[in-house]
N, C-alpha and C positions, 0 to 999 in steps of 0.2 A: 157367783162373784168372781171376776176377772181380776187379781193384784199383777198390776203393769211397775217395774219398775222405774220408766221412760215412757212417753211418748213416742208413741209406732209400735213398743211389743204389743199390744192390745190385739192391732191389727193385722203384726203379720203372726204372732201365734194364736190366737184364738176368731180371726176374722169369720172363718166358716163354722165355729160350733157358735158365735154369738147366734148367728143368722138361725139357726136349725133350732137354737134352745127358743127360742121366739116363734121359730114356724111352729112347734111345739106347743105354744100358747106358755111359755115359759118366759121373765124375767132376767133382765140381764143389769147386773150392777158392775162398775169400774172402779177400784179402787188405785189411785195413780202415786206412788212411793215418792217419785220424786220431779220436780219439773225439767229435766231433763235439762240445764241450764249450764253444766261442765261439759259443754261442746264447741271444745275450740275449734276444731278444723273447718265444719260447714260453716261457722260462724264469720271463720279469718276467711272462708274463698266468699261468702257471698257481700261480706260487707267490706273488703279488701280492707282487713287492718289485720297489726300484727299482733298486737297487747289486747286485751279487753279487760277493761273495768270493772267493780261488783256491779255498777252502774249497767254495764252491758251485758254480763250476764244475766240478770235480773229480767233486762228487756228480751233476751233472748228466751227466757224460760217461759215470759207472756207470750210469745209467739207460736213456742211449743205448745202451750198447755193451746190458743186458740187454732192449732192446727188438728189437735187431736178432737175437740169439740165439732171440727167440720167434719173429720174423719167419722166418729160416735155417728153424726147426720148420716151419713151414707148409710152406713149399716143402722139405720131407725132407733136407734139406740139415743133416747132424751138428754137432754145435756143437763137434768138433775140426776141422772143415776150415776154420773161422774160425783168421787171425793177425792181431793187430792190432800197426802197427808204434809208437803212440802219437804220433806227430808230432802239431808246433802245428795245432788247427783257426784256419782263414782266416791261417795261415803259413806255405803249400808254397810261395809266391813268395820269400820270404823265404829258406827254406833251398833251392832253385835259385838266388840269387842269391850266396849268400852261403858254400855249403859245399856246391857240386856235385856235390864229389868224395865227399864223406863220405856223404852221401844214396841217389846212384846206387851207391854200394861197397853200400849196406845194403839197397835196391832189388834189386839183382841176385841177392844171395845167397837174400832172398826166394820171388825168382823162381827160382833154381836147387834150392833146396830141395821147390818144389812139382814140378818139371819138366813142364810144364804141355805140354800140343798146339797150345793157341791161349789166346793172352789178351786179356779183354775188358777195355779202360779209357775214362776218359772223354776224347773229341774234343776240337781241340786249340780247336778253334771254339766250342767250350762257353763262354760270360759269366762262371762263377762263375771266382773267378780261383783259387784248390785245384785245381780240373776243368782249368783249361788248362795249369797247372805241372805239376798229375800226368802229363796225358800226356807231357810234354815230360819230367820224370825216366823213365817207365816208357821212352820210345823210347829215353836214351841206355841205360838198364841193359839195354836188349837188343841195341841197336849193339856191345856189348864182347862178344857171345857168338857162337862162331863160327859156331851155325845154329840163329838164333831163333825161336822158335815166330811163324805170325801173328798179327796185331796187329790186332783191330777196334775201332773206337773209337763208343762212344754216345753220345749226346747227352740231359743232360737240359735245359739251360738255353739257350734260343737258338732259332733257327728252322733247321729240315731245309733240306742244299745236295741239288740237284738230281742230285751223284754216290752218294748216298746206299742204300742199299736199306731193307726193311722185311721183320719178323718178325713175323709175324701167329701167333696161339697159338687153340686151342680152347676153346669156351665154358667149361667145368672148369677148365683149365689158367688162364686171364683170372681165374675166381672166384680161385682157389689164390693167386695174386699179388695180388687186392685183398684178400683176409684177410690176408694176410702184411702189406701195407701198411699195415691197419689194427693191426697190431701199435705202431708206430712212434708212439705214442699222443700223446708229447712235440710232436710235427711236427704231427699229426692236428687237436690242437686248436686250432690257431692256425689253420693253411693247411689245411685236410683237402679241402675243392673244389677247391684247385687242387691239387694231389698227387692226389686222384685222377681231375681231367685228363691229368696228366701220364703218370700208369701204365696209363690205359686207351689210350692210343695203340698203333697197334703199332710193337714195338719198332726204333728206326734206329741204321743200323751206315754 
């Protein structure tokens, strides 16, 4: 089980162990936190405005969420193993603060639903602040269960600690996930150099 908190972590942290858990003859499920939809910057260069409306963010978050579905396609990944829970994007601090209980209750079930072997989430050391509350709900909704799958945490925002390891992927397998990332087209045109910095690394857990 993959917990994305956006749209494109899936891809540029976990693109090459999706592919391997599958060559594996392994299952891969997405759980997506939020539709990525508080993104003003690529929003105001690609549709040249300067305000957006709930109206427009809304439509920008259907566009996320249908870029990351195209993205899943590349890497074979069925667009029913995607759930998305709708949470506020740049407001998982917020609801950890403020309705722990109610979160991790909705967290857990998630995750009991997919019954997962291992799940990948983002590191708690991660800068964006979604990236370091996600971990922090995903560890307690797995603290409440009596024998929790492991827990590897990625990193996309930040610099690699020295207890860290690395998932290096085959030349194919690298392509498969920079198509997929180039799916993310919304992200692309703004940042598209450093995004694909970011996903050409190999992968840290």
């Amino acid at each position: 089980l993959v917990v994305a908190p956006h749209p494109d972590d899936e891809t540029i942290a976990t693109g090459l162990l999706i592919q391997q858990v599958q060559a594996a003859g392994g299952e891969v499920s997405i759980l997506l936190l939020t539709a990525g939809d508080n993104n003003p910057w690529p929003q105001r260069w690609l549709e040249r405005r300067v305000r957006s409306s709930d109206i427009d963010r809304q439509r920008w978050g259907h566009r996320r969420h249908a870029e990351m579905l195209q993205a899943l396609q590349c890497l074979d990944v069925p667009a029913q193993a995607l759930q998305s829970l709708g949470w506020p994007d740049m407001g998982l601090t917020e609801l950890l603060l403020q309705s722990p209980e109610a979160s991790v209750a909705t967290l857990a079930a998630a995750i009991d639903a997919f019954r997962p072997s291992l799940v990948l989430a983002p590191a708690l050391s991660d800068h964006h602040p979604d990236h370091g509350s996600a971990h922090v709900l995903v560890r307690l909704a797995l603290a409440g269960q009596a024998d929790p799958p492991p827990l590897l945490g990625y990193l996309v925002h930040g610099e690699r600690g020295d207890e860290s390891f690395e998932v290096a992927g085959s030349t194919l397998q690298l392509a498969r996930k920079l198509a997929a990332l180039e799916a993310h087209r919304s992200q692309m045109a703004l940042c598209g150099t450093r995004m694909r910095h970011l996903a050409g690394r190999p992968e840290c857990w």
